[in-house]
Each structure stands twice: as structure tokens, then as C-alpha cells.
Biopython code that builds the backbone (N, CA, C, O; Angstrom):
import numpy as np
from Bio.PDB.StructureBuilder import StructureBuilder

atoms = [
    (1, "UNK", "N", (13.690, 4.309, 48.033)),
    (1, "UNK", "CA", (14.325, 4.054, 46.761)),
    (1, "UNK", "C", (13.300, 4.260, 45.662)),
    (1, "UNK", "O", (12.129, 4.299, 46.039)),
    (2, "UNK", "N", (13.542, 4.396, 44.370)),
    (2, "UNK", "CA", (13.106, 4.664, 43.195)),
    (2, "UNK", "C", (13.343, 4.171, 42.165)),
    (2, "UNK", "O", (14.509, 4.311, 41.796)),
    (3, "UNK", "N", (12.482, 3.453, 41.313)),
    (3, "UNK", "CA", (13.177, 2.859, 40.000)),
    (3, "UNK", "C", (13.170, 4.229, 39.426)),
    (3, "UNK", "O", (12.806, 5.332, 39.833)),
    (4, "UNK", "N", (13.868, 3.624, 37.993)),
    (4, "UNK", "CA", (14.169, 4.671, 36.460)),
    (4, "UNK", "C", (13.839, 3.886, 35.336)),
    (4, "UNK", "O", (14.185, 2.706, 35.286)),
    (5, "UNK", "N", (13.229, 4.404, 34.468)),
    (5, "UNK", "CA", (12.816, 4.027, 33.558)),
    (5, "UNK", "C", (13.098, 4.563, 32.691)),
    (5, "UNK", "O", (12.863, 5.772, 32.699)),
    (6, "UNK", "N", (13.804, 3.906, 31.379)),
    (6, "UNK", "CA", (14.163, 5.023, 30.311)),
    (6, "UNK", "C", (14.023, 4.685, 29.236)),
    (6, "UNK", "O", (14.412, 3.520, 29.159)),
    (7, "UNK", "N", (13.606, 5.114, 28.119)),
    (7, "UNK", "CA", (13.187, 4.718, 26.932)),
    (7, "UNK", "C", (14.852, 3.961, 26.099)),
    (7, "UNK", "O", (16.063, 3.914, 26.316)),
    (8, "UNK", "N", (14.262, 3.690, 25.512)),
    (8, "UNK", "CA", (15.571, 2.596, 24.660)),
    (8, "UNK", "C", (16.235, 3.631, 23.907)),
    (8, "UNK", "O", (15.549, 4.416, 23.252)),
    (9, "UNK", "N", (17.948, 3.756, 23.930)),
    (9, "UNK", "CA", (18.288, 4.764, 23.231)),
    (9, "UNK", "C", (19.196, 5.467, 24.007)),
    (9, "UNK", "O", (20.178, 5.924, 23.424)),
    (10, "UNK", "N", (19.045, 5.698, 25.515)),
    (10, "UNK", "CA", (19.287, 6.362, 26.438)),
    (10, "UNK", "C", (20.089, 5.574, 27.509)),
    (10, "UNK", "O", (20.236, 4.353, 27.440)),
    (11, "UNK", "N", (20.511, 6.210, 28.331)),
    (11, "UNK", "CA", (21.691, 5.850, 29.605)),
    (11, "UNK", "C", (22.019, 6.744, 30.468)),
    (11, "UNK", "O", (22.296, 7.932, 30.300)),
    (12, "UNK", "N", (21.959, 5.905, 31.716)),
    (12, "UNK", "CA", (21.732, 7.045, 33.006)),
    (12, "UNK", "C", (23.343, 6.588, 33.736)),
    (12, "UNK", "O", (23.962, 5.538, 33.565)),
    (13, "UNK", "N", (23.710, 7.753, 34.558)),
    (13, "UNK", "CA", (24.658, 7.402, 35.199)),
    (13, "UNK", "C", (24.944, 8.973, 36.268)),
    (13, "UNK", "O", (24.773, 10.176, 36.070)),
    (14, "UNK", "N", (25.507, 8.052, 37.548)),
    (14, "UNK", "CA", (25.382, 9.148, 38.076)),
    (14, "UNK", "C", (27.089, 10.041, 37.727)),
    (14, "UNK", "O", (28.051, 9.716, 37.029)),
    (15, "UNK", "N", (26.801, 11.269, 38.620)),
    (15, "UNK", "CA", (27.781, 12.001, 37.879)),
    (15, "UNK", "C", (29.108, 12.479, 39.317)),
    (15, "UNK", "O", (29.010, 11.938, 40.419)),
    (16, "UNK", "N", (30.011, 13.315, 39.079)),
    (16, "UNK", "CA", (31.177, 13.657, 40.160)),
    (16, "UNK", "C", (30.525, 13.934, 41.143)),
    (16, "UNK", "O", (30.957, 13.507, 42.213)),
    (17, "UNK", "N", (29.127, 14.826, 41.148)),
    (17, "UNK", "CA", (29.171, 16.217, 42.313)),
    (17, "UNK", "C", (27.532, 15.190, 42.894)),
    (17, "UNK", "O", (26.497, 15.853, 42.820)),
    (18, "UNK", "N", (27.406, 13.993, 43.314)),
    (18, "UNK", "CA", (26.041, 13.435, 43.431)),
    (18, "UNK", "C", (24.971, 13.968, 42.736)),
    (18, "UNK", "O", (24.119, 14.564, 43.395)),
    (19, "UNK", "N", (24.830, 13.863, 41.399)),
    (19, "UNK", "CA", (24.123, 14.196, 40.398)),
    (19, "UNK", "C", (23.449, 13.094, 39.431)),
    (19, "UNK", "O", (24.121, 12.065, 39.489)),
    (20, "UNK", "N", (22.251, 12.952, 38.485)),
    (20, "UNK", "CA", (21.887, 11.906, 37.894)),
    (20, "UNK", "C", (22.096, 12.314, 36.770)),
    (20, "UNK", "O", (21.520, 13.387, 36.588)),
    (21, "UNK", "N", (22.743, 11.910, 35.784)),
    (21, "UNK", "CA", (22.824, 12.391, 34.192)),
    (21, "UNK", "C", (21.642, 11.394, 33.587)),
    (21, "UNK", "O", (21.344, 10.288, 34.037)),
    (22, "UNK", "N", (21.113, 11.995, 32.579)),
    (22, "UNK", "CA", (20.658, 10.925, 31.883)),
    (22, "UNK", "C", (21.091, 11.652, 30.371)),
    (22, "UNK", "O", (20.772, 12.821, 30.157)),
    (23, "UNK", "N", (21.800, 10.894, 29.413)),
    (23, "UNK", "CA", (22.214, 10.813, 27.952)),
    (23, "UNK", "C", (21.575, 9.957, 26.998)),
    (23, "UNK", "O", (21.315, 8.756, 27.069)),
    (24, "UNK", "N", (21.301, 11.086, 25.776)),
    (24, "UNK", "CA", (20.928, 9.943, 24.289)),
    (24, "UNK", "C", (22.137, 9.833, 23.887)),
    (24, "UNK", "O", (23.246, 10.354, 23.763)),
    (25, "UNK", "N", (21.257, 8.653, 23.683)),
    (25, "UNK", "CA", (22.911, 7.607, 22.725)),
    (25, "UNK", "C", (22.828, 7.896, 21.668)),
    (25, "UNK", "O", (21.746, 8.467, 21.533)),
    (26, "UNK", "N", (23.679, 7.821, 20.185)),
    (26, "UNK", "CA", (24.190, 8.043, 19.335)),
    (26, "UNK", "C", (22.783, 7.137, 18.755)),
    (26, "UNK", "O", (22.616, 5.998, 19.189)),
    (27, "UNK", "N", (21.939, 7.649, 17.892)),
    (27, "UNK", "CA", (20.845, 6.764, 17.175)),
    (27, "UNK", "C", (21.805, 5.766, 15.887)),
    (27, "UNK", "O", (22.690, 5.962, 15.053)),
    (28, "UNK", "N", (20.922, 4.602, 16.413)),
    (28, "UNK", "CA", (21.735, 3.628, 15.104)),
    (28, "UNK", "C", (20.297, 3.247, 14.605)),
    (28, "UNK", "O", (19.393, 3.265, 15.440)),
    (29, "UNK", "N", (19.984, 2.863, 13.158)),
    (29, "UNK", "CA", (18.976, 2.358, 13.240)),
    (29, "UNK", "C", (18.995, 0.761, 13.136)),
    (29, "UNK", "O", (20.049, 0.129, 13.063)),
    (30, "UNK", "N", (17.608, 0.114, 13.137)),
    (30, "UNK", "CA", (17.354, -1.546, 13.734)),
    (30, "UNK", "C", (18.122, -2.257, 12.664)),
    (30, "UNK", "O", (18.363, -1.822, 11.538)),
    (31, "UNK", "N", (18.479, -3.424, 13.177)),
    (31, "UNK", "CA", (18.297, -3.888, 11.637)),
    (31, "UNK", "C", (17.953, -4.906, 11.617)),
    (31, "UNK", "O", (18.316, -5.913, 12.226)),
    (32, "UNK", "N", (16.678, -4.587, 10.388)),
    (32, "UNK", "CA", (15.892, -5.520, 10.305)),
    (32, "UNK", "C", (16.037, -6.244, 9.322)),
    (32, "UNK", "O", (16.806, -5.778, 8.482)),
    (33, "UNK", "N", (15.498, -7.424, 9.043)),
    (33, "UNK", "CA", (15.484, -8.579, 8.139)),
    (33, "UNK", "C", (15.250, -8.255, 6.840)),
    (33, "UNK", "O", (14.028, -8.172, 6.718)),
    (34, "UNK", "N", (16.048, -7.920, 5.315)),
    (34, "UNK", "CA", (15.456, -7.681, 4.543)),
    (34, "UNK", "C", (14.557, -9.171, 3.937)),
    (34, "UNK", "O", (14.717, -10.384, 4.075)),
    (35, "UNK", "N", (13.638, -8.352, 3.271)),
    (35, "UNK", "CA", (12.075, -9.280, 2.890)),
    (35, "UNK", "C", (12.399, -9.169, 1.781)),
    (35, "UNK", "O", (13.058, -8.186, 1.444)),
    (36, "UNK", "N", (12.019, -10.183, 0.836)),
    (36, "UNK", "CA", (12.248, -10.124, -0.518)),
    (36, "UNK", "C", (10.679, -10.493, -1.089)),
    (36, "UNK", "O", (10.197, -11.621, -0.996)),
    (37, "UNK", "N", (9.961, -9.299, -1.709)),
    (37, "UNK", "CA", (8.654, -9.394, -1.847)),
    (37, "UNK", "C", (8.283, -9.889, -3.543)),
    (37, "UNK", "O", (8.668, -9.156, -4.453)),
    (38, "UNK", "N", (7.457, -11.271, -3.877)),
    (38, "UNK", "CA", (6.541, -11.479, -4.646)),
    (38, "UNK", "C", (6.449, -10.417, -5.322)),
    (38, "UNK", "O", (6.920, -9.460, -4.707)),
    (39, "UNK", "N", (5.956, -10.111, -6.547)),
    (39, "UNK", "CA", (4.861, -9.566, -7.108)),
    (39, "UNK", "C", (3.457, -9.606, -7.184)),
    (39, "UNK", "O", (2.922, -10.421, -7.935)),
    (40, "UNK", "N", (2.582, -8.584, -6.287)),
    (40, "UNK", "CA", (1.330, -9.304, -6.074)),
    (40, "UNK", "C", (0.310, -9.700, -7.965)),
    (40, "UNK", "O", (0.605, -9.314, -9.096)),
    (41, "UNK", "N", (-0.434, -10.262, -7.656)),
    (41, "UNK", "CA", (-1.102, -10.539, -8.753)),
    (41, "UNK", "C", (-1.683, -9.189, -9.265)),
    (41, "UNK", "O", (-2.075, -8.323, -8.482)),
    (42, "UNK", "N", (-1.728, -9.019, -10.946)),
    (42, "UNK", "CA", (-2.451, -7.656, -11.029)),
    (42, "UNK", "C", (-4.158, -7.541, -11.009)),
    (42, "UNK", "O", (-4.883, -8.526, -11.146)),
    (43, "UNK", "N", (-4.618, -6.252, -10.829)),
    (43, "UNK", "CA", (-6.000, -6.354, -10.570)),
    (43, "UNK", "C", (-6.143, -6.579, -12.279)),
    (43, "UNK", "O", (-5.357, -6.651, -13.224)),
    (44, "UNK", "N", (-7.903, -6.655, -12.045)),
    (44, "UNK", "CA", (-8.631, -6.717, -13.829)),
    (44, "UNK", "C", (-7.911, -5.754, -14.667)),
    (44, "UNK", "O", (-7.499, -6.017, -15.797)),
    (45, "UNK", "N", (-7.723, -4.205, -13.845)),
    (45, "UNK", "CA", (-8.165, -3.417, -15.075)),
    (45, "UNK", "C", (-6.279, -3.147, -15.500)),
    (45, "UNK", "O", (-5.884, -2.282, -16.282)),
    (46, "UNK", "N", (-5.381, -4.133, -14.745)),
    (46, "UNK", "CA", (-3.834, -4.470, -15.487)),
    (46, "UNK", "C", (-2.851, -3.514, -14.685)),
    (46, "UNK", "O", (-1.655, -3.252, -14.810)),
    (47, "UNK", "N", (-3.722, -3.153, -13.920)),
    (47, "UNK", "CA", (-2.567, -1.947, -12.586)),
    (47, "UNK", "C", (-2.301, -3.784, -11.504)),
    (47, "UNK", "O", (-2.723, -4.940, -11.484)),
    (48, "UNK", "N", (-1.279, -2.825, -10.766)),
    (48, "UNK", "CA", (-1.034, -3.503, -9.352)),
    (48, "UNK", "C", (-1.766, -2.936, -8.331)),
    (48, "UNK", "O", (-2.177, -1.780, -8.433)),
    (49, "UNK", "N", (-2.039, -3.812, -7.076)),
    (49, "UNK", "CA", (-2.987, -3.216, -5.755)),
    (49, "UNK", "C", (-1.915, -2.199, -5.239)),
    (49, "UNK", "O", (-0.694, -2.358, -5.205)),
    (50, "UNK", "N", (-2.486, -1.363, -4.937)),
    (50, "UNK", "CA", (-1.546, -0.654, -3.915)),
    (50, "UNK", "C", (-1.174, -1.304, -2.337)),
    (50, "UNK", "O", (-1.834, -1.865, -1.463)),
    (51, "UNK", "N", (0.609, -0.795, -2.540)),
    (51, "UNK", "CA", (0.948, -1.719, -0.372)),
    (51, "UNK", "C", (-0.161, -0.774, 0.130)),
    (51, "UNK", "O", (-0.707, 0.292, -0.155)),
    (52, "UNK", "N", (-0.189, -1.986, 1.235)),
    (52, "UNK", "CA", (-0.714, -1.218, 2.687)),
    (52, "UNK", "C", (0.171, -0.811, 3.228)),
    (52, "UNK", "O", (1.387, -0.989, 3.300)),
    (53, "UNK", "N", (-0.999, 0.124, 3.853)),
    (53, "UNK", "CA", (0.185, 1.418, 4.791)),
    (53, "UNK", "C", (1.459, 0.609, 5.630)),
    (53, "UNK", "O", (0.811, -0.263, 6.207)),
    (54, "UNK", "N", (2.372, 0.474, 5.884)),
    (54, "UNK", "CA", (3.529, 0.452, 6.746)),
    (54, "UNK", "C", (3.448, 0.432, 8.112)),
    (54, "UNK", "O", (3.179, 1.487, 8.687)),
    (55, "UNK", "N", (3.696, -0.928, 8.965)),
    (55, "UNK", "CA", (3.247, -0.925, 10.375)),
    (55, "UNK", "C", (4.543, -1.443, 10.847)),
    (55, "UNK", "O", (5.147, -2.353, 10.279)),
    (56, "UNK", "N", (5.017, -0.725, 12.091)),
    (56, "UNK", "CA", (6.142, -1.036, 12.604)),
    (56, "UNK", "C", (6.015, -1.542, 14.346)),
    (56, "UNK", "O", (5.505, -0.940, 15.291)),
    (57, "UNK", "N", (6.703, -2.885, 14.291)),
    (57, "UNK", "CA", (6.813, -3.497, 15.635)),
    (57, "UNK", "C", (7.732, -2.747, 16.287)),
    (57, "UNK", "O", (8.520, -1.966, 15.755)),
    (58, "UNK", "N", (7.578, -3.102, 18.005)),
    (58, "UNK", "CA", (8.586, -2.606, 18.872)),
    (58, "UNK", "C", (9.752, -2.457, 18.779)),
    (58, "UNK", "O", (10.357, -1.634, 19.467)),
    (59, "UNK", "N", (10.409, -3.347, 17.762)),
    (59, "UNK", "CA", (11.829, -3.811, 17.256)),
    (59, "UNK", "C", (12.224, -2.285, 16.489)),
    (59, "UNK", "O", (13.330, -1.750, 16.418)),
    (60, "UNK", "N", (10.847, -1.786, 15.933)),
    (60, "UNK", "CA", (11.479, -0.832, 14.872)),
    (60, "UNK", "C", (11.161, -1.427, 13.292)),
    (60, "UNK", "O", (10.585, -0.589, 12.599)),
    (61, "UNK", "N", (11.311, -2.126, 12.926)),
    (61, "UNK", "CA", (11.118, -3.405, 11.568)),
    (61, "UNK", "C", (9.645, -3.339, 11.474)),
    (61, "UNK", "O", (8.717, -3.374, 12.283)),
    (62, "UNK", "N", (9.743, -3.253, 10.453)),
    (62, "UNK", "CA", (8.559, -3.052, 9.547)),
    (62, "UNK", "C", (7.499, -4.629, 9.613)),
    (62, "UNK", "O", (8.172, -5.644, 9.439)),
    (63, "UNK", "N", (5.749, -4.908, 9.874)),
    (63, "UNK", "CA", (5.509, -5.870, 10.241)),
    (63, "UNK", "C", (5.089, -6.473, 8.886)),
    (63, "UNK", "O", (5.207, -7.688, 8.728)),
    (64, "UNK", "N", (4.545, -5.592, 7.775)),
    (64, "UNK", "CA", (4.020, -5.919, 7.155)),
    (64, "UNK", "C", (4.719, -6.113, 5.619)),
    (64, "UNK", "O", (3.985, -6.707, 4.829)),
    (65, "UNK", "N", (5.598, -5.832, 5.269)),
    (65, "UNK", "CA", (6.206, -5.479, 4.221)),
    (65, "UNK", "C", (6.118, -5.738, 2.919)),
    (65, "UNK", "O", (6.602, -5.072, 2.004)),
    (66, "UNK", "N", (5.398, -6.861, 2.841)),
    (66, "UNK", "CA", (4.722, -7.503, 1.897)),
    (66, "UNK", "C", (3.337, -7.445, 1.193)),
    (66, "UNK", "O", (3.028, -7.976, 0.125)),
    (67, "UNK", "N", (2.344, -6.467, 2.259)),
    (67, "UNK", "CA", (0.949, -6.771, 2.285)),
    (67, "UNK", "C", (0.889, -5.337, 1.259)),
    (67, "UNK", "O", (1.649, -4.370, 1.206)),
    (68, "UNK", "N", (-0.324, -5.660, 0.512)),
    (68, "UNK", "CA", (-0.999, -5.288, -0.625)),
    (68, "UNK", "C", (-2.266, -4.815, -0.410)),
    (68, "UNK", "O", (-2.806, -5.635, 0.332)),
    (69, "UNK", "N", (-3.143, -3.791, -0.705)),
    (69, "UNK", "CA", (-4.432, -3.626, -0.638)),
    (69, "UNK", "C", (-5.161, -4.490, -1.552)),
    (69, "UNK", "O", (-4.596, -5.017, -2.510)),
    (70, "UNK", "N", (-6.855, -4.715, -1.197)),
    (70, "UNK", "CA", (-7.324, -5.239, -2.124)),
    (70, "UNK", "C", (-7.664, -4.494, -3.585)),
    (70, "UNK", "O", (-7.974, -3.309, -3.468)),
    (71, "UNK", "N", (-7.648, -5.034, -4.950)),
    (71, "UNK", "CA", (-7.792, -4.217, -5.929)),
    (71, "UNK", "C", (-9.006, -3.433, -5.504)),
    (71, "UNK", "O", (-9.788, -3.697, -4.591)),
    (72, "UNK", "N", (-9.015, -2.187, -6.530)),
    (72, "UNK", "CA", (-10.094, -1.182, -6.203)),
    (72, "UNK", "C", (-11.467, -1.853, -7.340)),
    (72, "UNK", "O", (-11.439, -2.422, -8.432)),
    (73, "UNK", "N", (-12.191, -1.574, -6.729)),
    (73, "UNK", "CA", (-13.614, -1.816, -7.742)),
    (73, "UNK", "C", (-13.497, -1.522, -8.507)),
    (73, "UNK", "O", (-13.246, -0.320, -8.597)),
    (74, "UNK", "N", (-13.561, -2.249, -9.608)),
    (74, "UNK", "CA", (-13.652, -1.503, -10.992)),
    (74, "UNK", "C", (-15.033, -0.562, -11.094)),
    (74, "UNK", "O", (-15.844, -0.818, -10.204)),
    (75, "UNK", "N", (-15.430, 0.486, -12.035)),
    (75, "UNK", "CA", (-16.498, 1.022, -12.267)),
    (75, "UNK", "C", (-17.395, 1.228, -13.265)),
    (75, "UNK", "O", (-17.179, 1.702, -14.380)),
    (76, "UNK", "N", (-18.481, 0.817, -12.767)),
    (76, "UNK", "CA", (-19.087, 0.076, -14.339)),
    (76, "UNK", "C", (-19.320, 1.730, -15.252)),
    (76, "UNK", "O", (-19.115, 2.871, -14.837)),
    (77, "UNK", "N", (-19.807, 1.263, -16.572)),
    (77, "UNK", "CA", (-19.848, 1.956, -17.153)),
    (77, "UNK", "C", (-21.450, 1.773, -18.306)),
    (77, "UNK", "O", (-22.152, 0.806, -18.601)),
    (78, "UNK", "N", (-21.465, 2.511, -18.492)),
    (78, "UNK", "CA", (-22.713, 2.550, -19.739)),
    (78, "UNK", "C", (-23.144, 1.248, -19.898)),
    (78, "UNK", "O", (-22.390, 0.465, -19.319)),
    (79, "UNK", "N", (-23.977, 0.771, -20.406)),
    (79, "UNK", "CA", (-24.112, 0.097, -21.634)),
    (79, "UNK", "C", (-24.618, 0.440, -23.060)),
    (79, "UNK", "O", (-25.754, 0.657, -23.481)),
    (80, "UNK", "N", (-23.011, 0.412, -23.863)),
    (80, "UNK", "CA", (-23.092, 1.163, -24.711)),
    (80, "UNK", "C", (-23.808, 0.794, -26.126)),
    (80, "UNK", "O", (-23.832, 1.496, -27.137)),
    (81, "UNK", "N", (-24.539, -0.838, -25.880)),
    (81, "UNK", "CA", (-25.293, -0.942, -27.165)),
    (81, "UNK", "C", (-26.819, -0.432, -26.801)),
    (81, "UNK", "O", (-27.638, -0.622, -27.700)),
    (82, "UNK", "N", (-27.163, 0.011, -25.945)),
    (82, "UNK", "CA", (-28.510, 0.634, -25.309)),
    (82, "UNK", "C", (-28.798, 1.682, -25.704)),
    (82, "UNK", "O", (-30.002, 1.883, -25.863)),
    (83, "UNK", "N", (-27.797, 2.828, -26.040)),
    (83, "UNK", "CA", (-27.912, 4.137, -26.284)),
    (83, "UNK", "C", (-27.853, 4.019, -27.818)),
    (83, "UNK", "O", (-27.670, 3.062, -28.571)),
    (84, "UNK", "N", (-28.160, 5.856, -28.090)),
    (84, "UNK", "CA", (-28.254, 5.887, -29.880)),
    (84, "UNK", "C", (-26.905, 5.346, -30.257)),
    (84, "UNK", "O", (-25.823, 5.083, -29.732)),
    (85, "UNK", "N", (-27.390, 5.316, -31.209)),
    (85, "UNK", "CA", (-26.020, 4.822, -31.913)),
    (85, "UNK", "C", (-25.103, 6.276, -32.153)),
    (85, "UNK", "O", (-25.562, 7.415, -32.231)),
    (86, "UNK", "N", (-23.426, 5.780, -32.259)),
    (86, "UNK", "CA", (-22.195, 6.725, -32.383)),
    (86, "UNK", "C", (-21.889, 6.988, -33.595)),
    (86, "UNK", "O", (-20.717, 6.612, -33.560)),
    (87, "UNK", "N", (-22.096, 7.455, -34.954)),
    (87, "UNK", "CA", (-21.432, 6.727, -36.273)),
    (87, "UNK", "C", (-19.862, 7.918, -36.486)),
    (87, "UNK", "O", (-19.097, 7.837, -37.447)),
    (88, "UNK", "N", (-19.759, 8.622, -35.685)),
    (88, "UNK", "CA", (-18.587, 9.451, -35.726)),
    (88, "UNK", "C", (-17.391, 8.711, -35.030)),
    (88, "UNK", "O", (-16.205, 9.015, -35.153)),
    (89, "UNK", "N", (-18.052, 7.402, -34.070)),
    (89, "UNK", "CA", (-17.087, 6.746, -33.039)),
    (89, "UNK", "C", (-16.978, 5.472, -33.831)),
    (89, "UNK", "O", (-15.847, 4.989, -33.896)),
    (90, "UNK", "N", (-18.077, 4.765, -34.521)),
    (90, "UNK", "CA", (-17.943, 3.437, -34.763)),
    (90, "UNK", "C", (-18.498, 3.489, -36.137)),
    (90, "UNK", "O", (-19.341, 4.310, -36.498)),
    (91, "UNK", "N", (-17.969, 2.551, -36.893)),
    (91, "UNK", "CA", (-18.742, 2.540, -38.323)),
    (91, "UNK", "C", (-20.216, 2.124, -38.021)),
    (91, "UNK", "O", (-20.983, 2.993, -38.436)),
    (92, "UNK", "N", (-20.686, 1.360, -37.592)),
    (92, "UNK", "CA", (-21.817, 0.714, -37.787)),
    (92, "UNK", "C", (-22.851, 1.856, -36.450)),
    (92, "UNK", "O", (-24.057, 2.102, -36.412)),
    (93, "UNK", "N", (-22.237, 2.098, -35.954)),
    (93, "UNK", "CA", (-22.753, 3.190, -34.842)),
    (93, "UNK", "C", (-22.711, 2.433, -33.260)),
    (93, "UNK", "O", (-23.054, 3.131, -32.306)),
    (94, "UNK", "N", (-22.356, 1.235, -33.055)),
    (94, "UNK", "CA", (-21.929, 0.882, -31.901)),
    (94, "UNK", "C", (-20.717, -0.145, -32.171)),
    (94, "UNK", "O", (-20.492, -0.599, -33.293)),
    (95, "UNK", "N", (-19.858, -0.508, -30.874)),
    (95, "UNK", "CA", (-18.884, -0.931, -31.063)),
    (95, "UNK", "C", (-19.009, -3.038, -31.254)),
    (95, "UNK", "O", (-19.751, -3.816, -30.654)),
    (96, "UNK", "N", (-17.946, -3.315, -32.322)),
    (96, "UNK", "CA", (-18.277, -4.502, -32.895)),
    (96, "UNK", "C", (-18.717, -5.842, -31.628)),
    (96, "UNK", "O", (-18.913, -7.041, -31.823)),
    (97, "UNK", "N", (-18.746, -5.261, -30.693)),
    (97, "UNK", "CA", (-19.073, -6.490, -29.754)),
    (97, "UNK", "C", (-20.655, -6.668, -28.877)),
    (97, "UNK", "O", (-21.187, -7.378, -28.024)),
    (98, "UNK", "N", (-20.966, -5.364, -29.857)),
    (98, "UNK", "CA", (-22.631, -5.234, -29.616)),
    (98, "UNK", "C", (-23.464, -6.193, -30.475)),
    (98, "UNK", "O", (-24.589, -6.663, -30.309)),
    (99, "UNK", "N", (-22.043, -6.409, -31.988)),
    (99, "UNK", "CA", (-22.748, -7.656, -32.547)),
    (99, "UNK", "C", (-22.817, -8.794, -32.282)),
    (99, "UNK", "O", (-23.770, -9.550, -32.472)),
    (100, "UNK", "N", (-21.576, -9.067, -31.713)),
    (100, "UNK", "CA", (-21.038, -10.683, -31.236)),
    (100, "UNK", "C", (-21.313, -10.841, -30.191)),
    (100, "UNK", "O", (-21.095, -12.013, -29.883)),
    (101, "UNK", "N", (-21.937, -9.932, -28.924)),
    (101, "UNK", "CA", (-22.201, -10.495, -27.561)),
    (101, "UNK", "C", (-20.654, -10.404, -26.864)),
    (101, "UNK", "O", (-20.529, -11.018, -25.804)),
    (102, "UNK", "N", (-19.626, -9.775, -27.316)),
    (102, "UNK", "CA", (-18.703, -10.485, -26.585)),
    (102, "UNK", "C", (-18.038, -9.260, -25.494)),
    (102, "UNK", "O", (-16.986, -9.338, -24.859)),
    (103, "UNK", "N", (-18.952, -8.221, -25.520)),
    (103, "UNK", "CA", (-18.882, -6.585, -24.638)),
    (103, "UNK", "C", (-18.271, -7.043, -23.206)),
    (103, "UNK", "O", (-18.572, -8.166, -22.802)),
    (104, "UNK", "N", (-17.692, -6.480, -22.672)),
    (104, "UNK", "CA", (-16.391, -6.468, -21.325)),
    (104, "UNK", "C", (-18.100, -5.621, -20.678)),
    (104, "UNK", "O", (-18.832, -4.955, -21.412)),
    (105, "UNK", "N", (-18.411, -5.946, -18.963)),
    (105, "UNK", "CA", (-18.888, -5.567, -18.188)),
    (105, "UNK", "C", (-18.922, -4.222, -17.734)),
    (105, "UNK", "O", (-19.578, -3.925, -16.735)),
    (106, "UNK", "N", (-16.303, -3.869, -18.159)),
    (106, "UNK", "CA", (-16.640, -2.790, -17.289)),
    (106, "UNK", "C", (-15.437, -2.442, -18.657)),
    (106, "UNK", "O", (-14.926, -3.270, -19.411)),
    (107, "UNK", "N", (-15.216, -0.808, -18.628)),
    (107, "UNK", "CA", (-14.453, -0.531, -19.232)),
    (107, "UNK", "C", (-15.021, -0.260, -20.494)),
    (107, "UNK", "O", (-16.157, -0.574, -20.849)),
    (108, "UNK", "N", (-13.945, 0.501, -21.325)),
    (108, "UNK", "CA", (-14.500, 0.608, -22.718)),
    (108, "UNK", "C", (-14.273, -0.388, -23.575)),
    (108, "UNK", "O", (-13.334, -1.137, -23.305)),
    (109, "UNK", "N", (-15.067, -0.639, -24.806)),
    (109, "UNK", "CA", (-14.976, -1.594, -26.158)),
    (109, "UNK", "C", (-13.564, -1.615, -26.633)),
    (109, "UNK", "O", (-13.258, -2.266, -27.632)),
]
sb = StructureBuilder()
sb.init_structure("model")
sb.init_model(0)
sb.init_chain("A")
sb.init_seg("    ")
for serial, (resi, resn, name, xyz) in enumerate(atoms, 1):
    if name == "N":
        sb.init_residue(resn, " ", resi, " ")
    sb.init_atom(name, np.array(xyz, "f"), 0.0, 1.0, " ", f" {name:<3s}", serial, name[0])
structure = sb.get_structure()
């Protein structure tokens, strides 16, 4: 004797003339639980993280549906009261927070 093994989807049966049929079934798809997803928090620079890629259990249904990448690094930039001064960009030739101390890390003035 012999087992059969058949992937999900499928159906065996034997046939008139001692024969083994094996048939796909009509595809239905799963159905899975709809998820009703949060809004993740936005990163610094005022975007959203991008989802993570899409992982699907045995069921077919999606495992993750919710999950978010971490924000991307922001990237620093100049420091722009260090260099000559701009007077075509800024009146005074750098931007007003070179006076006040109050310059953002990353990003422009």
C-alpha cells in the first residue's frame, strides 16, 4: 500500500476503468480576518515609516499586517553658520537661528 499526499486545493478519486484521477479544485481565496490598522506615529522629518514587507501564514492570511519599518535616519547636513556667509540666501548672510542658537540638527533653516 501507499499513502497520497496532496497539496490543499486538490482531490483524488479513483476513476471507471481502475485509474487514479487527481483534480484542482475551483481556487477560492482564505478568508482572513480583516485588521483594522492604527496609524503608525510619524517619523521627525513628518513622512510615515514605510509597512514591512507582507508575510503570509499557512492559512494564506497575512501575519503581519500592521507592522511598520523603523523611520529612516535622518541625514545630517552642513552646519550652516560655519561656512561663509550667503547674503543672496539670507539677509544677514546666515539663517536667523545662527543668531538665537535655536538651528534644527538636521534639515534645512
Amino acid at each position: 500500500s501507499s499513502d497520497l499526499y496532496l497539496c490543499k486545493g486538490f482531490s483524488i478519486y479513483s476513476s471507471s476503468i481502475d485509474s487514479v484521477v487527481v483534480e484542482k479544485l475551483g481556487y477560492s481565496p482564505p478568508l482572513c480576518p480583516l485588521v483594522a490598522c492604527d496609524a503608525p506615529a510619524p517619523c521627525p522629518d513628518g513622512f510615515y515609516p514605510p509597512a514591512e514587507p507582507a508575510r503570509y501564514g499557512a492559512d494564506g492570511c497575512q501575519t503581519n499586517p500592521c507592522a511598520v519599518l523603523a523611520c529612516p535616519l535622518p541625514v545630517p547636513t552642513p552646519r550652516y553658520c560655519t561656512y561663509s556667509p550667503d547674503y543672496s540666501c539670507y539677509a544677514k548672510g546666515w539663517p536667523s537661528c545662527c543668531y538665537d542658537g535655536g538651528c534644527p540638527s538636521y534639515g534645512t533653516p
